[in-house]
C-alpha positions as CSV (number, residue, x, y, z in Angstrom):
1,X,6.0,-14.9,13.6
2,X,7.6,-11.5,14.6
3,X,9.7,-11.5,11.2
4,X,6.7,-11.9,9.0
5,X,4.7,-9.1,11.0
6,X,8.4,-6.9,10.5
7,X,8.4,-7.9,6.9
8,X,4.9,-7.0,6.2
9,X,5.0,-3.8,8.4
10,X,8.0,-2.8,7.2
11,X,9.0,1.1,7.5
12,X,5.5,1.8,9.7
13,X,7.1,2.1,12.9
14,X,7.2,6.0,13.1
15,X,5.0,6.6,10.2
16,X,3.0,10.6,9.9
17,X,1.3,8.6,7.2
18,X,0.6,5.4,4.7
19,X,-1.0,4.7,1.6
20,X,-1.4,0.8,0.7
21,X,-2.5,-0.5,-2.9
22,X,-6.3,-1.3,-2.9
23,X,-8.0,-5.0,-2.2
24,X,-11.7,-4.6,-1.7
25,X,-12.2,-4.6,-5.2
26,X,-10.1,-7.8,-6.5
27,X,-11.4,-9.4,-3.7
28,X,-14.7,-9.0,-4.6
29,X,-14.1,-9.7,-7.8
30,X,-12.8,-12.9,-6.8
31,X,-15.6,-14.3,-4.7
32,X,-18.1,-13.1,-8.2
33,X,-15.7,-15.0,-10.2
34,X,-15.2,-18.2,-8.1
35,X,-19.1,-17.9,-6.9
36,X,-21.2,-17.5,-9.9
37,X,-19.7,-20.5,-11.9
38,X,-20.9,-22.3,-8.6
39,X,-24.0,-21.4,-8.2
40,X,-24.6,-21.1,-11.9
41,X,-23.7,-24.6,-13.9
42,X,-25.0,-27.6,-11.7
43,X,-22.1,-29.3,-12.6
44,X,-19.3,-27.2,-10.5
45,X,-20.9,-28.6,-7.7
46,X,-19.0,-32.0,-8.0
47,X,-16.4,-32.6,-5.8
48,X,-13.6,-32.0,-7.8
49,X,-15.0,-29.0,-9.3
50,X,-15.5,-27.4,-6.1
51,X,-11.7,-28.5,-4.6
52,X,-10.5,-26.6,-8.1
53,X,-12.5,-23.9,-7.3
54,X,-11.1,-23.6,-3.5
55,X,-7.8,-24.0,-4.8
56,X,-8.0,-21.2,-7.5
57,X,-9.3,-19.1,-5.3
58,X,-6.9,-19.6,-2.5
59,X,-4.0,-18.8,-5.0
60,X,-5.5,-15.9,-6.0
61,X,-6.1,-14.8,-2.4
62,X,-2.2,-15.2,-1.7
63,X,-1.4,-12.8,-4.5
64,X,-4.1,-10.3,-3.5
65,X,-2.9,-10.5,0.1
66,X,0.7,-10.1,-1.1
67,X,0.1,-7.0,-3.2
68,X,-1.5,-5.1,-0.2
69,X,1.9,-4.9,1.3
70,X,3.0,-2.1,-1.3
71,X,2.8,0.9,0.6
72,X,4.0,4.4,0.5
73,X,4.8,5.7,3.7
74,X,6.0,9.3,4.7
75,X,7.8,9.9,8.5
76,X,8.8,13.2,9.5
77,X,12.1,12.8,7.9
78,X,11.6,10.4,5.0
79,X,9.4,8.7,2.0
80,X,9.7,5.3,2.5
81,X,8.3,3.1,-0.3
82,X,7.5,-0.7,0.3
83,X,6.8,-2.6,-2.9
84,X,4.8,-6.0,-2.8
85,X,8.7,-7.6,-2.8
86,X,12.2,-6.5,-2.5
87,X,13.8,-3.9,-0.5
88,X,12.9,-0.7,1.4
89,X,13.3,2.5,-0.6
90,X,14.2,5.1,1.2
91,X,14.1,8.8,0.2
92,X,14.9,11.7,2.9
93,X,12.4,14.7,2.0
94,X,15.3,17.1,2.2
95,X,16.8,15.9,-0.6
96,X,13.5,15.8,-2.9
97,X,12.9,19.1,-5.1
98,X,9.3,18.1,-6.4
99,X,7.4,15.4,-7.6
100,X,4.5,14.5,-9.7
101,X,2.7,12.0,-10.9
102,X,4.4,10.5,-15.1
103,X,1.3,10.5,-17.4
104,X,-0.1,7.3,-19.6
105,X,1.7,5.8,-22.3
106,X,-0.9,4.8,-24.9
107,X,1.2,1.9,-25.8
108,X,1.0,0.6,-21.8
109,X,-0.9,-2.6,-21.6
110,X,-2.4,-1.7,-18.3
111,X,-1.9,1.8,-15.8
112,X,0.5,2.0,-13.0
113,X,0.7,5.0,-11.7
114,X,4.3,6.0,-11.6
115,X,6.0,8.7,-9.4
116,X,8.3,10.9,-10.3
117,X,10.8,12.1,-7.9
118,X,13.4,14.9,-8.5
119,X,16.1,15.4,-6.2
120,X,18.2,18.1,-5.1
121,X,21.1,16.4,-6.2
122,X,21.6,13.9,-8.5
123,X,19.3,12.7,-11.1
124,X,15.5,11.7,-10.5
125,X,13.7,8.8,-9.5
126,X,10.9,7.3,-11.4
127,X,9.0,4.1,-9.3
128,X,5.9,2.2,-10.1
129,X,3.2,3.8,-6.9
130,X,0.2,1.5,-6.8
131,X,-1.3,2.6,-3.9
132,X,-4.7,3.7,-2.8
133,X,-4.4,7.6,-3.8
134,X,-1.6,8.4,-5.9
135,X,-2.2,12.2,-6.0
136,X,-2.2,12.6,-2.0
137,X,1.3,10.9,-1.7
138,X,2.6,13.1,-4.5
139,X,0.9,16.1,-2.6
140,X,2.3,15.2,0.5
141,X,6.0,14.8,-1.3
142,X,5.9,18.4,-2.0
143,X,4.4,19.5,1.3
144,X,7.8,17.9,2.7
145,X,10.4,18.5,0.1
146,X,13.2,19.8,0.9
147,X,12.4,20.4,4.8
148,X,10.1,17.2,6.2
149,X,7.0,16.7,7.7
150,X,6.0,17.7,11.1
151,X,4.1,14.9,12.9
152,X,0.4,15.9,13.8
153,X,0.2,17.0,17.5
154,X,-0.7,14.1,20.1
155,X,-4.2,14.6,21.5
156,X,-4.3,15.8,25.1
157,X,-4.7,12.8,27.1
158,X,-7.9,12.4,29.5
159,X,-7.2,11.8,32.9
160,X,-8.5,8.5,34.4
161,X,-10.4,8.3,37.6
162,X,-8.8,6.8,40.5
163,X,-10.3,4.1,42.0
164,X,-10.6,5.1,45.7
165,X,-10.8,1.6,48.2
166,X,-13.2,2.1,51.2
């Protein structure tokens, strides 16, 4: 169990902040699109009709559930970005110049946002950023680049009453 939670988790250890793709909406979604045939044509209440319908919808769940692990994630010292598979990208924020977000092609059959990175040295990145707020992770990318983040200050901690035996 421990490598799936590392695997999903992935990078969030020490993390100032992180941004995951969305999944309220294609959940809903989902539940409106496997719920309303079923409630609306009597005759998707057969039993195979409703295993189909668990089925689709349990697939679909998977992928939905699989996508939420793209994540950006910023530590003091680096941009870490998680898509839904492959490997760990891992950009120190000393080395970025700027970033910003690439605009629309018309021609694009759907919009990703995609970040643009340029670095100090050498040329710059450009990676698909499907995450919940695209702008803040840019904004935060230039808030760092070229010195790091500085982790928000712990909260005092309350002192606890002692329990006193008599």
């Amino acid at each position: 169990m421990a490598r799936r939670e590392h695997w999903w988790n992935l990078g969030e250890a020490q993390a100032i902040a992180v941004y995951r793709a969305k999944v309220i909406s294609p959940v809903l979604f989902l539940w409106a699109a496997t719920g309303l045939p079923f409630l609306m044509f009597p005759d998707m209440r057969q039993p195979e009709a409703l295993s189909f319908i668990i089925g689709v919808w349990i697939a679909v769940l998977v992928a939905i559930l699989i996508r939420r692990r793209r994540a950006a994630i910023f530590t003091s010292d680096f941009f870490l970005y998680r898509p839904a598979f492959g490997r760990l990208l891992r950009v120190p924020l000393k080395s970025v110049k700027r970033a910003s977000l690439v605009e629309p092609v018309l021609s694009e059959e759907y919009y990703v946002p995609r970040l643009r990175i340029e670095l100090l040295v050498g040329p710059e990145m450009t990676i698909p950023i499907a995450v919940s707020d695209p702008e803040a992770v840019v904004r935060l990318l230039n808030k760092g680049a070229g010195r790091g983040l500085t982790p928000p200050p712990n909260p005092p901690l309350e002192p606890t009453a002692e329990k006193s035996g008599s």
